[in-house]
C-alpha positions in Angstrom: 0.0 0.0 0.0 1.1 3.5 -0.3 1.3 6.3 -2.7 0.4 5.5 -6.8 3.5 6.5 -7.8 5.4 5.0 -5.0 6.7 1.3 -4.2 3.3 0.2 -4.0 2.2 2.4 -6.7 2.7 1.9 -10.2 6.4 1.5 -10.5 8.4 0.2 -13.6 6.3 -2.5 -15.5 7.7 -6.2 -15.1 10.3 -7.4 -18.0 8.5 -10.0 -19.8 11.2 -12.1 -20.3 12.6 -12.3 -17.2 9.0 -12.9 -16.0 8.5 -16.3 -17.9 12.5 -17.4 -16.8 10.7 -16.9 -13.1 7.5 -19.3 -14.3 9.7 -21.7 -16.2 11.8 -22.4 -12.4 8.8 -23.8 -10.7 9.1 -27.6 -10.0 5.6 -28.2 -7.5 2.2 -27.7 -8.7 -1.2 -28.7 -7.4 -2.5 -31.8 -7.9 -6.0 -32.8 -9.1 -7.0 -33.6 -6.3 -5.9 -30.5 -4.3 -7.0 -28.7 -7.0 -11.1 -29.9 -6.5 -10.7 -29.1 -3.0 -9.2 -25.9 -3.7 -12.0 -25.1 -6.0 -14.8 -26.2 -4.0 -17.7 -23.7 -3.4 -17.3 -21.6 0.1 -20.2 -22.7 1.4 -22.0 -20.7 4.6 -20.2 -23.8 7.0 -16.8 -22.7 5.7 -17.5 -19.1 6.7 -19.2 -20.1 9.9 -15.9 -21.7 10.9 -13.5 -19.2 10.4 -15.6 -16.9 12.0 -15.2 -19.5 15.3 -11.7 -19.1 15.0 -11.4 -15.0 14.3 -10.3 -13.2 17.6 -13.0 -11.3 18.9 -11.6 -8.3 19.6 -9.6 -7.9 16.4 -9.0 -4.7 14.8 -12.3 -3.7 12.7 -12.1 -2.5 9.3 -13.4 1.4 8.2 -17.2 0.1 9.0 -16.2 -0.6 12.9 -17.6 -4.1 13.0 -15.2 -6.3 15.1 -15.2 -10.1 15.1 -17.2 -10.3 18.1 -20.1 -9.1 16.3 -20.5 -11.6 13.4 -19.5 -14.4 16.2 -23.0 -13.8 18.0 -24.4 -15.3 15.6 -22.0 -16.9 13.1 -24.4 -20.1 11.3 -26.8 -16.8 10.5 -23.8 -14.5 9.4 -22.2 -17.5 7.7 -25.4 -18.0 5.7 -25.5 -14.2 4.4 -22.2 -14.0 3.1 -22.5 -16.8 1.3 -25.0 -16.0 -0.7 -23.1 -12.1 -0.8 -19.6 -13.2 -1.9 -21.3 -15.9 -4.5 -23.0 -13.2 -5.8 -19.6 -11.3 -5.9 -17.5 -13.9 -7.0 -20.5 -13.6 -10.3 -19.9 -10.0 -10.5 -16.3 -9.7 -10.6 -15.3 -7.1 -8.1 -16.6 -6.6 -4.1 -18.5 -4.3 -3.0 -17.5 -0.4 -2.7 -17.2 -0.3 1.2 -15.8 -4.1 1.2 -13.0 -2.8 -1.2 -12.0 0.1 1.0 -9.5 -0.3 4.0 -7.8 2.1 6.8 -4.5 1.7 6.6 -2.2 2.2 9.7 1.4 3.3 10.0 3.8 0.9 12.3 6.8 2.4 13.3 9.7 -0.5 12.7 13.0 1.2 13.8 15.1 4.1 12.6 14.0 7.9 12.4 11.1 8.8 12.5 10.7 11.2 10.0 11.5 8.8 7.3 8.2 7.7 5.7 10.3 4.5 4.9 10.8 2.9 8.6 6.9 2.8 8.7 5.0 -0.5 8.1 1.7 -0.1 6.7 -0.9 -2.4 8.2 -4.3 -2.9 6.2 -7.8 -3.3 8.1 -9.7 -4.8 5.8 -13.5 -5.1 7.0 -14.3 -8.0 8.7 -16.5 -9.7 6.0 -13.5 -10.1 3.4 -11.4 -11.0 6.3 -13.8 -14.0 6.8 -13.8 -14.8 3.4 -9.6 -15.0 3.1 -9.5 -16.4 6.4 -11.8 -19.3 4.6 -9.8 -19.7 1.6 -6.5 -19.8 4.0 -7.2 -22.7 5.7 -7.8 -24.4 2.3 -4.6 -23.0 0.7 -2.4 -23.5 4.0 -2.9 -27.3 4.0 -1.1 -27.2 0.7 1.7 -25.4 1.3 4.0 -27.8 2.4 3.9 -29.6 -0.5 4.4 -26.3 -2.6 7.2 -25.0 -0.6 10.5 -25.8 -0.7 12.0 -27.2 2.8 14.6 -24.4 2.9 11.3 -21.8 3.3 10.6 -21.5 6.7 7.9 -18.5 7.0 4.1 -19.4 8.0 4.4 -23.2 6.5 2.6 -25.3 9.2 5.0 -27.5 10.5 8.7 -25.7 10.1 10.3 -23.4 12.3 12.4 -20.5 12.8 14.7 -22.3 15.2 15.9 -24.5 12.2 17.3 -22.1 10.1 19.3 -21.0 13.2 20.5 -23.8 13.7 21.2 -24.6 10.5 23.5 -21.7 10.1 25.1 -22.0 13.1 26.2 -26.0 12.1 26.9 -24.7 8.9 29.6 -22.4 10.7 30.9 -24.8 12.6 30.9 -27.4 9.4 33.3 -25.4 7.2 35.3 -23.7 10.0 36.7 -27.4 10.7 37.2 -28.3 7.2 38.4 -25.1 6.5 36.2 -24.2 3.4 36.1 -21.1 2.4 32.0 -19.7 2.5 30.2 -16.7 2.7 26.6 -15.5 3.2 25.2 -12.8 2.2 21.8 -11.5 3.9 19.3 -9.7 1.6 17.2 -6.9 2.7 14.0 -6.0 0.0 12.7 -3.2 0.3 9.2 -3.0 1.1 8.6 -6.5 -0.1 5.7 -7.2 0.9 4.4 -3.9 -1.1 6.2 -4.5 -4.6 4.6 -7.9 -5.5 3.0 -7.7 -8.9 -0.6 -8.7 -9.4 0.4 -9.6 -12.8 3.1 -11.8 -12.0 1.3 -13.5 -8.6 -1.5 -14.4 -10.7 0.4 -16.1 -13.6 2.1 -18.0 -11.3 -1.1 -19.5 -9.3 -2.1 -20.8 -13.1 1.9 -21.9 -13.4 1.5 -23.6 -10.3 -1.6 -25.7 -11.0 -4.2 -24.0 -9.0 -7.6 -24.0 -10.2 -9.5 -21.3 -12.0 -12.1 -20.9 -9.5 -9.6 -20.0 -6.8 -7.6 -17.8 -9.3 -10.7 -16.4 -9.5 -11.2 -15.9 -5.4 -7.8 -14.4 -5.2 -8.6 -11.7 -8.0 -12.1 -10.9 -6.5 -10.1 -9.6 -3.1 -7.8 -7.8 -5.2 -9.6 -6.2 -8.0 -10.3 -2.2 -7.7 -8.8 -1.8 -4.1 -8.9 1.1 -2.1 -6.7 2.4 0.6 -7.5 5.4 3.0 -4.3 6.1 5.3 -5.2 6.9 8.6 -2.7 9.8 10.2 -3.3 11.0 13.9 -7.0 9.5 13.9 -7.8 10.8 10.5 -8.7 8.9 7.4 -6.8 10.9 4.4 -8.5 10.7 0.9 -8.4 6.7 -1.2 -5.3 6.0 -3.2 -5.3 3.4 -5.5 -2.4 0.9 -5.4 -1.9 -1.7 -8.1 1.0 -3.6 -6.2 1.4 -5.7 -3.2 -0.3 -7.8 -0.9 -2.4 -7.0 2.1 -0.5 -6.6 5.5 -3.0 -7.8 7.9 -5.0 -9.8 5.3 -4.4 -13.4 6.3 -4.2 -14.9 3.0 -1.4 -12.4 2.0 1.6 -14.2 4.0 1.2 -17.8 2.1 0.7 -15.8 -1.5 3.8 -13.8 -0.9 6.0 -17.0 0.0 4.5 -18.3 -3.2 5.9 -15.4 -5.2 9.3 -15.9 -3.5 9.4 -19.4 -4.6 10.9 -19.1 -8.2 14.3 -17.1 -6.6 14.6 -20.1 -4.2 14.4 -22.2 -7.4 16.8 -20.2 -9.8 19.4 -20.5 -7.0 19.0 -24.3 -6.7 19.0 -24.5 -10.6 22.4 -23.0 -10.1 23.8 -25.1 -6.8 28.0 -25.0 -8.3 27.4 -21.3 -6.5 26.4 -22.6 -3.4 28.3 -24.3 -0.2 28.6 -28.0 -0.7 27.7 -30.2 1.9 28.1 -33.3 1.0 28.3 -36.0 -2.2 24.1 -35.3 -2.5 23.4 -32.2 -1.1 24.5 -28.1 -1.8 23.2 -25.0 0.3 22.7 -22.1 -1.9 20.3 -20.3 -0.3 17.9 -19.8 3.4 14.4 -18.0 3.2 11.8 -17.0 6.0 9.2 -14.7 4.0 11.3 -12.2 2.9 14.5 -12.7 5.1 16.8 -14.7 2.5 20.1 -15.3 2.7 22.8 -16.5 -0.2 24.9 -19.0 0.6 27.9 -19.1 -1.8 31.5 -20.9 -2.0 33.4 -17.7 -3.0 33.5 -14.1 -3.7 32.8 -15.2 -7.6 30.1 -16.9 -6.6 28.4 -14.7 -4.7 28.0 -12.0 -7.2 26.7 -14.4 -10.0 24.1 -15.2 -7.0 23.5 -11.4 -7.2 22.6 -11.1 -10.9 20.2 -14.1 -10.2 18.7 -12.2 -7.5 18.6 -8.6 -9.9 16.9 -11.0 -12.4 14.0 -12.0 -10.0 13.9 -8.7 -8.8 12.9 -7.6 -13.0 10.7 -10.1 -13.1 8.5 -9.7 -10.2 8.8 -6.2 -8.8 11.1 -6.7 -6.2 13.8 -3.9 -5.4 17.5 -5.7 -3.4 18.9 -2.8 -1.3 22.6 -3.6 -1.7 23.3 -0.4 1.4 21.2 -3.0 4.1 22.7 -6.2 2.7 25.6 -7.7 5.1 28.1 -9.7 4.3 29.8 -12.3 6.4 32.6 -14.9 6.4 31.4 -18.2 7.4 34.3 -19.5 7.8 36.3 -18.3 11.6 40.0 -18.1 10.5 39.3 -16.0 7.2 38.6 -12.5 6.4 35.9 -11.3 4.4 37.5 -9.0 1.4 35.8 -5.7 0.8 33.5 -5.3 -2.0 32.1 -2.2 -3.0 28.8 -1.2 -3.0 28.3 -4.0 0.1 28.4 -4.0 4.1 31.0 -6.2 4.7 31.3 -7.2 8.6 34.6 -7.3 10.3 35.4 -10.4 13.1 34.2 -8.5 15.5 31.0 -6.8 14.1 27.7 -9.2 14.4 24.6 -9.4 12.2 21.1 -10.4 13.3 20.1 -13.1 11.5 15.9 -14.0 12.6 16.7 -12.2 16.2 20.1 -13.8 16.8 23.3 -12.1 16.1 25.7 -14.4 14.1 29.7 -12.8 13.8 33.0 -14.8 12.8 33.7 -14.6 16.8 31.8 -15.9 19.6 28.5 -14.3 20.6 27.4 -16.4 23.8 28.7 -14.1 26.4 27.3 -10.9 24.5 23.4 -12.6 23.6 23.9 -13.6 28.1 24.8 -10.5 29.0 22.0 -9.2 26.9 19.7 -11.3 28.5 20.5 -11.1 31.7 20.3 -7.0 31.1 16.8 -7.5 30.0 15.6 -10.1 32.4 16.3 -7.4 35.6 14.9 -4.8 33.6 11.6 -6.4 33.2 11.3 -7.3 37.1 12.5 -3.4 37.5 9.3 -2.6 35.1 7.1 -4.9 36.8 7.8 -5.0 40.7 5.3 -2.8 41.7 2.6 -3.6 39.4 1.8 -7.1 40.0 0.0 -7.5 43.1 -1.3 -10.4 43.7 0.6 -14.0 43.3 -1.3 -15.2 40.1 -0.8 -11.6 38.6 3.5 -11.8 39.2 3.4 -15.5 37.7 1.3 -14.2 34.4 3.6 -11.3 34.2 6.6 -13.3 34.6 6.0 -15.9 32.1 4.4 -13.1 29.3 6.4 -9.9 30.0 10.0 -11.1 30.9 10.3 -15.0 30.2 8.8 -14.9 26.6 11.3 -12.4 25.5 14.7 -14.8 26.7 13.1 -18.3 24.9 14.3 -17.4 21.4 17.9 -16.5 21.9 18.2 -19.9 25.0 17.1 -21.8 22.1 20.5 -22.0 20.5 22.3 -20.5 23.3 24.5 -22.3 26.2 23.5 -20.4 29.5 25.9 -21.4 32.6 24.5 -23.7 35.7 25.8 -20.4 37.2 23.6 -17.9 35.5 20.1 -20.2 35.2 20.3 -20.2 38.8 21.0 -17.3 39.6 17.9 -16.1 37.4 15.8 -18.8 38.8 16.4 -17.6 42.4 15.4 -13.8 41.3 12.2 -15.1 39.6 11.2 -17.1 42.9 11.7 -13.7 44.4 9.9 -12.2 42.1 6.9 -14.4 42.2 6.9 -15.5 46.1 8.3 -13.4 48.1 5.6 -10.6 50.0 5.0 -9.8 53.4 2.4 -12.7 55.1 1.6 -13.3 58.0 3.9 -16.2 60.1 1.0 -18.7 61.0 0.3 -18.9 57.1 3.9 -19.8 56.2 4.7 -23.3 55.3 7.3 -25.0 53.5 6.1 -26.1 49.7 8.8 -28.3 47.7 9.3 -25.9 44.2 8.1 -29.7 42.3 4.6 -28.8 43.1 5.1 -25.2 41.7 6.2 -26.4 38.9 3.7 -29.1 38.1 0.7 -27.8 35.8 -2.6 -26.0 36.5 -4.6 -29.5 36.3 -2.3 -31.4 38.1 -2.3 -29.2 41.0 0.4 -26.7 40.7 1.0 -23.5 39.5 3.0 -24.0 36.2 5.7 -22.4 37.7 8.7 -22.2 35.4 11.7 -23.9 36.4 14.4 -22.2 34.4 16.9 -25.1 34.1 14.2 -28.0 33.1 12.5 -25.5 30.4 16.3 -25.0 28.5 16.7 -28.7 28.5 13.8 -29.4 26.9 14.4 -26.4 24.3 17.4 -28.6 23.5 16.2 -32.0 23.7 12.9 -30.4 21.3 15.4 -29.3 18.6 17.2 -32.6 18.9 14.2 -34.4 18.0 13.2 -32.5 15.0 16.9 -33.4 13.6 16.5 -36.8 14.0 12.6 -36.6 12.6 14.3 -34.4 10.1 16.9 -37.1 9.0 14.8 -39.9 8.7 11.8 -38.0 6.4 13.0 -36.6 2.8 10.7 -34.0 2.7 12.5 -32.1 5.5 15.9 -33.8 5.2 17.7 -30.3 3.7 17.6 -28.7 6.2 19.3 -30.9 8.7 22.1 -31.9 6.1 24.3 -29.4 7.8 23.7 -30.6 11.0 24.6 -34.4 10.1 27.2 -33.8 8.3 28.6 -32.0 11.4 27.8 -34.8 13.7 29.8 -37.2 11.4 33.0 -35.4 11.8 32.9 -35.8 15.9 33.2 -39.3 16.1 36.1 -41.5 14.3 34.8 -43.2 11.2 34.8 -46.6 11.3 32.4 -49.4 9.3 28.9 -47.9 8.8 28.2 -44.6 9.3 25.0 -42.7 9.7 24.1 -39.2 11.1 23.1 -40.3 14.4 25.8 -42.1 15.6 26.5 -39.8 18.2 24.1 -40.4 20.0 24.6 -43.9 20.4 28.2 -42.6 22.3 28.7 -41.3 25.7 30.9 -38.2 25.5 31.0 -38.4 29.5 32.9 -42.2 28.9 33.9 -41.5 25.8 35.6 -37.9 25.8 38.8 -38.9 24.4 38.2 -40.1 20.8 35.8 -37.0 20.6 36.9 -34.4 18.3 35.5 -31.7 20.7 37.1 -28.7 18.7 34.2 -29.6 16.2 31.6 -29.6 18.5 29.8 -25.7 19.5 28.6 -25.2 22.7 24.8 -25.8 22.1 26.0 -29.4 21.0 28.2 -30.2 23.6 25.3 -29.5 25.9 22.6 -31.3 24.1 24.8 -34.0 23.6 25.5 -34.2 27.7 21.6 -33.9 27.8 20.9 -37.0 25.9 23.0 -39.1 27.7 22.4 -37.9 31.2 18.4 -38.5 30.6 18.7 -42.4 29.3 18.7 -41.8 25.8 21.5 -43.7 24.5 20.5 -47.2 25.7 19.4 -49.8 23.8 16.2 -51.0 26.2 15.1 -47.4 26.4 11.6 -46.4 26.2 12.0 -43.1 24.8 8.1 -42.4 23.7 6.6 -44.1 26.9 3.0 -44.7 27.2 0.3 -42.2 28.4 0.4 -42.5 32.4 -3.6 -41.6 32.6 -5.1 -44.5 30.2 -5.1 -42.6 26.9 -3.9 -44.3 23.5 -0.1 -44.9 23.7 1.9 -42.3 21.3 5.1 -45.0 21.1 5.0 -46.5 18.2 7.8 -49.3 19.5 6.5 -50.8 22.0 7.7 -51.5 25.2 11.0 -52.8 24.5 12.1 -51.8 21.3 14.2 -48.3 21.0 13.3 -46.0 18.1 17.7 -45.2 18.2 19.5 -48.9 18.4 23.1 -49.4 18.1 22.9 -51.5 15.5 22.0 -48.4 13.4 19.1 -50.3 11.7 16.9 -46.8 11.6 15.4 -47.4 8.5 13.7 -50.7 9.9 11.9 -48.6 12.6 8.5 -47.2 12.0 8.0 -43.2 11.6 8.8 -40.7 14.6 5.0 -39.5 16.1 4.4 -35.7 15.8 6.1 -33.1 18.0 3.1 -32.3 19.4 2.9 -36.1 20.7 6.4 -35.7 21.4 5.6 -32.6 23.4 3.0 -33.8 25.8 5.4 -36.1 27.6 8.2 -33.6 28.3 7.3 -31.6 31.5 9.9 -31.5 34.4 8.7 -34.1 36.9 9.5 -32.8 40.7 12.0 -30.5 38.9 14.0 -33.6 37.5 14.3 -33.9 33.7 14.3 -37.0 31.6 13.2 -38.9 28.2 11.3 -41.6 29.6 7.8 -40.1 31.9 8.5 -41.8 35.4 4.9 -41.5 35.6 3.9 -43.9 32.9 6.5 -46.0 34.1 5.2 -46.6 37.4 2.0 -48.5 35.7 3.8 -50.5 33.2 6.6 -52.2 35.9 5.0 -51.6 39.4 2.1 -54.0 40.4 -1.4 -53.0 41.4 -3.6 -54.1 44.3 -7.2 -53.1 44.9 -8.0 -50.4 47.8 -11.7 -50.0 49.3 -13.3 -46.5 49.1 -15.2 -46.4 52.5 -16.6 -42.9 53.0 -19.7 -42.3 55.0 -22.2 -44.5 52.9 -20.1 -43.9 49.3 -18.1 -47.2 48.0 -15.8 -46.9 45.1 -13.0 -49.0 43.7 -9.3 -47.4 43.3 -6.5 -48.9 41.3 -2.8 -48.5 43.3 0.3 -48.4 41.7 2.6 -50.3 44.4 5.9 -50.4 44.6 8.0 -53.9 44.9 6.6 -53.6 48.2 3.0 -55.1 48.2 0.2 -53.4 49.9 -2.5 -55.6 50.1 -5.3 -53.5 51.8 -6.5 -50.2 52.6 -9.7 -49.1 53.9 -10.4 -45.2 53.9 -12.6 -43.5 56.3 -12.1 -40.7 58.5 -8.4 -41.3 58.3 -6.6 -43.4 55.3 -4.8 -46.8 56.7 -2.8 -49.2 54.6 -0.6 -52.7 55.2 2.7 -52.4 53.9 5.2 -55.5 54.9 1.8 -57.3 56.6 2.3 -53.8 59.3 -0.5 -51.3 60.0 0.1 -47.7 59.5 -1.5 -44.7 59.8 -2.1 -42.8 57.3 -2.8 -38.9 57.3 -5.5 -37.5 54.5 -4.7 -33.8 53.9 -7.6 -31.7 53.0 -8.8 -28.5 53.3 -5.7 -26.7 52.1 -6.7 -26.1 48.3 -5.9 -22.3 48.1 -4.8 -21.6 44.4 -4.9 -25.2 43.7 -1.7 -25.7 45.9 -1.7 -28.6 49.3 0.3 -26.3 51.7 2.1 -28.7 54.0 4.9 -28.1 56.8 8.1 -30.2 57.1 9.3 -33.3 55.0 5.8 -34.6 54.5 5.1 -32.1 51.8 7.7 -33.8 49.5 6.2 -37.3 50.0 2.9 -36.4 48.3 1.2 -38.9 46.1 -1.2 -37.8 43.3 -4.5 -39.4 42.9 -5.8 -38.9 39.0 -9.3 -38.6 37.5 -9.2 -40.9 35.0 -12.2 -39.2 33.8 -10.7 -35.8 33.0 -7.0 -36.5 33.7 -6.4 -34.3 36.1 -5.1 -34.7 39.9 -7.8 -33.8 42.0 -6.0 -34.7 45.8 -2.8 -36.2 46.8 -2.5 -38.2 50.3 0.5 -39.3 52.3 1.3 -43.0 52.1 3.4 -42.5 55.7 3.2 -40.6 58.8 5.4 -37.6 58.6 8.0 -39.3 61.2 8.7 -42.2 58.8 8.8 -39.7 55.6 12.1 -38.1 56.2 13.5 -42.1 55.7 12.5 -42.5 52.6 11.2 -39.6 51.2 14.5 -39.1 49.4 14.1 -42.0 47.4 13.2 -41.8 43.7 10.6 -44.2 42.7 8.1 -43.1 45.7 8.3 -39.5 44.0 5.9 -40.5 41.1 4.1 -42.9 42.3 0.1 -42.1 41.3 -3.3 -43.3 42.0 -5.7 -43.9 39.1 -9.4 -43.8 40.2 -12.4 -43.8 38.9 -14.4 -42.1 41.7 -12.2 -39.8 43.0 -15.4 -37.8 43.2 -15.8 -39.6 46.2 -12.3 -38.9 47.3 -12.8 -34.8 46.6 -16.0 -34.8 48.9 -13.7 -36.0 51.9 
């Protein structure tokens, strides 16, 4: 958006030629069968669905009708503007007030008095917003299978974290082979605002898609109007004939579509990129508009350029050479000066997706960052959090959220998580109460979730090992699907160089080692930081042996998400991985993962308490209620226990008493004094999967024997009328 005769504007018409090299690169189209569901009729429950899933209070367009409106009612709404935008779609064009939008000025960084460090945001009306909200969900699920793996930006399923990490390993890859490698990070100016309509739709019909959702795509852009809205007030329409929608939802997946053909003339030519192996060469890294060329030598890198100048002909796009920076891959050489270029010393740094990159290390400099920000956000937010829920919503939006990008590939000291661990329990718990309320709560029930009790307190040290673990998954999931192999090439090719070759070799090998056993035939110099530590991680937590569950089964009854078994390990020394069924999702992967009494690990002790330990029967005896439980023992029978008043059990054929706590259930929490707090078992709702009370197998003199030992830390109760149990 913007003025006609500006970026958005008319500009210089397209060349032709270099138009149909751009439409002659593409390699993925739609298939058939896509195509019929692509072309399928929005019918009113399409509409009435993306209406569910607008935010209510969402920015309204010029008519002031927010989200929240059409979701009183949204079968009725979804029903008229069916029958409106079929009637539309007949017509041609929308109507006058659906093709007008306010657009809003962001400011990004930089002066300003520069008109160019603005953003311009469009809200568009509701209505059309339901209709491209519709025709994204369609378009979104085929994406993936459009998109090139090394594309990152708003493809479902891909992350940002794996182009960092992809860089990082690449660093690290030719540093120790001593390659010489170079990339080159592209800034477009107002990209979003140059694509032509022209070329976007010639590509949609290059690409396969149908002509009824051309035809959907042309209705939402045909005869725009933008009003720019400056200090509340709406200036008079311009007419832009260029770019796509900011704040549109449908605009993010049609501008990666348009950066597609660049990502394919580099690949056409991969003798300019950085080999990586015998089968694979990096030429290039995109998320939306953030690209980066990845080249073998100086030479190299400028024919890249004149690839990038010919995209930039054919589809509107302008390369600002002033805001592209250069950058040695390689540690031990020196990037030459080029003219025309920003070419980064070895101790100047570039931000590459939020982290900076430079030919030195930049752990100490991203900590100290961190650490600056993390006291100035409990400096901004002492005083205004009042209560205890209120300081733990603040500390995990406001100051936590904005450290979990950078500790994703960073290596924080022991020294330093604690140290921000003990200012965040500060933070959170510490305020003046009175001393009869005071009792002494182990941090593991903090920690544990909102349905299972706790508070969902972060605990700084099991949240970065998980980070790690997380990303070491997806490069193991990465290796063993093609689809997203590309982007872990780096990364495997890496790993193969820290361990001595020797008979078959494979990727993850590595993990297979011990590097606490087996530090010596390491080549450590190879091996970054982040590795080191996720390899340390793996083995610590079980990982590398053979017998290993590593996707245990679901502790509360659901369908198992391992699909091994028992005693098979998805990672087996004999390095047969092609014989072992698919990894699950991450999202499966995910729901196994919390920090269990603040101890990490890859199998759930939960789940294994039910698939080892044996069960006895226990009689529910309260007032005139009956119910059934099932106990999860230890190798220590307990044969029978009755509960009434107070809970009783036979352990080693000997009575003891046991205590029910009830009554403290402030905030969800069981606030107990002494050693008995730590001793705590959870009884489950099968029914909803949630703990709903906890009772103390042992009087709190015999807790402070045993209460140190592991197994009786998880041990759990299933029950099916733990109704019963919550009435006590």
């Amino acid at each position: 958006m913007g003025d006609p005769t500006g970026p958005a504007g008319l500009g210089p018409p397209p060349h032709a030629a270099f138009q149909r090299t751009l439409l002659n690169t593409v390699v993925r189209s739609v298939t058939s069968l896509d195509r019929d569901i692509l072309d399928a009729p929005v019918t009113a429950t399409d509409l009435a669905a993306a209406i569910h899933h607008m935010r209510a209070t969402s920015s309204p367009g010029m008519d002031g009708m927010t989200a929240g409106f059409y979701q009183v009612a949204p079968d009725v709404f979804g029903d008229c503007l069916s029958i409106d935008f079929k009637d539309r779609l007949h017509r041609g064009t929308l109507l006058p007030s659906q093709r007008k939008s306010a657009v809003v000025l962001l400011h990004k960084k930089g002066s300003r008095a520069a008109p160019g460090n603005y953003r311009p945001i469009a809200l568009v009306q509701v209505d059309v917003k339901i209709l491209s909200k519709a025709l994204t969900y369609r378009l979104q699920q085929l994406i993936p299978d459009l998109i090139h793996p090394y594309q990152k930006g708003f493809v479902k399923g891909r992350s940002i974290h794996h182009h960092v990490r992809f860089l990082a390993d690449l660093q690290d890859l030719v540093t120790g082979r001593n390659d010489e490698a170079y990339a080159m990070f592209l800034d477009f100016e107002k990209a979003f605002d140059r694509v032509i309509w022209d070329y976007m739709f010639r590509l949609l019909e290059r690409m396969g898609f149908g002509t009824t959702f051309t035809r959907w795509i042309r209705l939402l852009y045909t005869d725009p109007r933008a009003h720019l809205m400056i200090n509340q007030n709406i200036q008079p329409a311009l007419f832009p004939t260029r770019g796509v929608k900011q704040g549109d939802p449908l605009s993010f997946l049609l501008f990666i579509l348009t950066i597609e053909p660049l990502g394919n003339l580099l690949r056409k030519h991969e003798g300019y990129g950085v080999c990586l192996n015998a089968e694979h060469t990096a030429t290039g890294t995109f998320f939306a508009d953030d690209s980066t060329l990845l080249s073998s030598s100086i030479a190299n890198l400028q024919d890249q350029l004149l690839l990038v100048q010919d995209y930039c002909l054919g589809s509107g796009a302008k390369l600002n050479l002033q805001k592209s920076v250069l950058l040695a891959l390689n540690r031990n050489h020196t990037c030459p000066l080029l003219p025309a270029m920003r070419v980064h010393s070895r101790t100047d740094t570039v931000k590459y997706l939020g982290i900076p990159f430079g030919q030195s290390s930049v752990d100490t400099v991203i900590t100290d960052l961190l650490e600056q920000r993390f006291y100035d956000g409990f400096k901004l937010w002492y005083r205004r959090a009042r209560k205890l829920r209120g300081r733990l919503l603040v500390a995990q939006t406001m100051i936590l959220s904005r450290l979990w990008h950078y500790t994703q590939h960073v290596s924080i000291s022991t020294i330093t998580v604690r140290r921000w661990q003990s200012m965040l329990n500060r933070f959170v718990l510490s305020r003046k109460h009175h001393r009869k309320s005071s009792h002494i709560l182990p941090c593991a029930f903090l920690c544990q979730r909102c349905c299972e009790g706790g508070l969902g307190f972060p605990d700084l040290a099991a949240h970065l090992k998980r980070q790690r673990l997380q990303l070491l998954l997806h490069l193991i999931r990465g290796l063993e699907t093609p689809s997203v192999r590309d982007w872990t090439t780096a990364s495997s090719e890496l790993t193969l160089t820290l361990i001595p070759s020797a008979g078959r070799r494979h990727a993850l090998d590595f993990l297979t080692i011990s590097p606490l056993r087996h530090g010596d035939i390491i080549k450590w110099g190879l091996a970054s930081a982040w590795w080191k530590a996720a390899w340390k991680l793996w083995t610590l937590s079980g990982g590398r042996s053979r017998e290993t569950t590593f996707l245990p089964t679901n502790a509360l009854g659901a369908d198992s998400i391992n699909p091994y078994g028992s005693t098979r390990t998805w990672l087996s020394i004999s390095r047969h991985h092609h014989d072992l069924p698919p990894l699950p999702p991450i999202a499966a992967v995910s729901a196994w993962l919390p920090s269990h009494n603040g101890a990490f690990g890859c199998t759930c002790p939960a789940s294994m308490v039910f698939r080892r330990w044996r069960t006895s029967s226990v009689q529910v005896n309260l007032g005139r209620r009956k119910g059934c439980l099932s106990v999860a023992t230890s190798t220590s029978p307990m044969r029978r226990w009755h509960l009434g008043d107070k809970l009783y059990g036979c352990a080693h054929s000997t009575t003891k008493p046991l205590k029910f706590w009830t009554g403290l259930r402030r905030l969800g929490l069981f606030f107990l004094q002494g050693s008995s707090a730590r001793a705590l078992f959870p009884i489950y709702d099968v029914r909803v999967g949630v703990v709903c009370a906890w009772f103390l197998p042992f009087p709190g003199r015999r807790v402070s024997a045993w209460s140190g030992h592991r197994r009786y830390r998880h041990s759990t109760i299933r029950c099916r009328f733990t109704h019963l149990v919550r009435e006590a």
